[in-house]
Every structure is written in C-alpha cells, then in structure tokens.
C-alpha positions in Angstrom: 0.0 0.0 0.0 0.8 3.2 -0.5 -0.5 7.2 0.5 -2.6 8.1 -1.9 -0.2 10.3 -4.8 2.9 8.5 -3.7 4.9 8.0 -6.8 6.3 4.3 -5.3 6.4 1.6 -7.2 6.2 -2.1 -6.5 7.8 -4.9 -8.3 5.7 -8.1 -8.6 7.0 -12.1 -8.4 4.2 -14.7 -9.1 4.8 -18.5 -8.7 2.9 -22.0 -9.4 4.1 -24.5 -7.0 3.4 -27.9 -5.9 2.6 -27.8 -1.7 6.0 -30.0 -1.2 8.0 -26.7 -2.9 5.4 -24.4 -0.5 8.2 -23.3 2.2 10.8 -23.1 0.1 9.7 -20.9 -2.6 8.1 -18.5 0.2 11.6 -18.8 1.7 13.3 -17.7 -1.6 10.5 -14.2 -1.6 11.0 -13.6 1.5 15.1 -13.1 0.9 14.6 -11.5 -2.0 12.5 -8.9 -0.3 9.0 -10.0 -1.2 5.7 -10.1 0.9 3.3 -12.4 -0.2 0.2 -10.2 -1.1 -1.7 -13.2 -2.1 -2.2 -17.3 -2.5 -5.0 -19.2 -4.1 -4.6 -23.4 -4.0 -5.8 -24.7 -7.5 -5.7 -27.7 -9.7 -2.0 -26.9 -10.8 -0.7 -26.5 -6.7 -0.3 -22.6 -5.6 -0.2 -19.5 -7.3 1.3 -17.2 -5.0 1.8 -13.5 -5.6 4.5 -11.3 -3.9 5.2 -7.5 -4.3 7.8 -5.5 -2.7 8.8 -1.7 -3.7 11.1 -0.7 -6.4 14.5 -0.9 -5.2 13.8 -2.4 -1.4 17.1 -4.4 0.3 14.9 -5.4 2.8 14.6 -9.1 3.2 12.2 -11.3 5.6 11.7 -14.3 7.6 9.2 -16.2 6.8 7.0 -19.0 8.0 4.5 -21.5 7.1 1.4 -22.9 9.3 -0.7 -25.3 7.3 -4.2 -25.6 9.2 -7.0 -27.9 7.7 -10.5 -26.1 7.0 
C-alpha cells in the first residue's frame, strides 16, 4: 500500500508451486525482499503473488502454518 499520490512503485513475483515446494519458494520471496500479497490453492498446486517496492534491500523471515478447514 501506498498514500494516496505516492509516486512508489512495487515490483511483482508470481509463482505456481506444488505444496512439497510451498516453504521453500516462500523462503526464496522472502530473501529477495517479497511479501506475499496473495495465494490461491488450485488444480495446478499454488499460485502465489509477492510485491515488494522498487528498489527495497529489505529481506524477511518467513513462516508456514498449514491448518486444515
């Protein structure tokens, strides 16, 4: 998110994975920098989206909780 008129920019990653390659691709976003803004479980595994801003060094932790609904 940004304020409203805010000239940042965000760079995008989206990745299909199979549940077995779940933690480590989060892993991978999270080092380089991405949040995951989004993750839908479909016929072909995950598609998971990740944005960070344009230019960010920041990296992150990350962690996955699997919880059956």
């Amino acid at each position: 998110m940004k304020p409203k008129g805010a000239p940042l920019k965000y760079d995008t990653q989206v990745a299909q994975v199979l549940g077995g390659a779940l933690s480590q691709t989060l892993t991978m976003l999270g080092m380089s920098g991405y949040v995951v803004t989004g993750m839908v479980l479909n016929g072909a595994g995950y598609t998971v989206v990740g944005a960070r801003p344009s230019g960010a060094t920041a990296t992150y932790d990350t962690t996955v909780i699997r919880a059956a609904v």
